[in-house]
C-alpha positions as CSV (number, residue, x, y, z in Angstrom):
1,X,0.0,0.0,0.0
2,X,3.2,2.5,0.7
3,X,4.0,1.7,-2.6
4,X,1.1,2.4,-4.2
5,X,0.4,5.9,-2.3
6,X,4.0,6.7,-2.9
7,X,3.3,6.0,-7.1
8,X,0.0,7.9,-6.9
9,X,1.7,11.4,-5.0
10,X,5.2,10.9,-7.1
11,X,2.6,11.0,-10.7
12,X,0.2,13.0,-9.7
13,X,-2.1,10.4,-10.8
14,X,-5.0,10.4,-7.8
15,X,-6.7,13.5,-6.4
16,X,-6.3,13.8,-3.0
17,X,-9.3,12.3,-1.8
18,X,-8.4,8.9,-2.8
19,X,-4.8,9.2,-1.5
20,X,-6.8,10.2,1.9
21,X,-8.9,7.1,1.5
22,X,-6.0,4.9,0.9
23,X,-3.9,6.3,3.6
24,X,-6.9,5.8,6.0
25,X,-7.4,2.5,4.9
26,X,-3.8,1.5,5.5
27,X,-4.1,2.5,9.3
28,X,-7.2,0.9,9.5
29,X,-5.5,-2.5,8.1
30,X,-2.9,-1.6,10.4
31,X,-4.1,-1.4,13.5
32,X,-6.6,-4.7,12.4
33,X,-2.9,-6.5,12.5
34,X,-1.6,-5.2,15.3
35,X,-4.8,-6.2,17.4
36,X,-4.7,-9.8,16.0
37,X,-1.0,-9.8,16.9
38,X,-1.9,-8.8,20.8
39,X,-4.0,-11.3,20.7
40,X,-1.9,-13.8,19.5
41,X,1.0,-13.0,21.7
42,X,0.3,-12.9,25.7
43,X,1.1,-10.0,27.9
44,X,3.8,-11.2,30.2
45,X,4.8,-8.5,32.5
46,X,8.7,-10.0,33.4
């Protein structure tokens, strides 16, 4: 998805509405991941 944004800002190809859309979608699928890992891995407080 970096890669993706990154092509669409370098060529000017997407108004900015769907760069916001994609960049808010790639913190949404983010922080999807990062809650599956949490849950995954248990909290050990050492």
């Amino acid at each position: 998805m970096d890669a993706a944004i990154s092509a669409m800002v370098a060529l000017g190809t997407g108004d900015t509405i769907q760069i916001q859309r994609l960049k808010k979608r790639k913190l949404v699928l983010k922080d999807r991941i990062q809650h599956l890992e949490d849950q995954i891995v248990p909290d050990i407080i050492a």
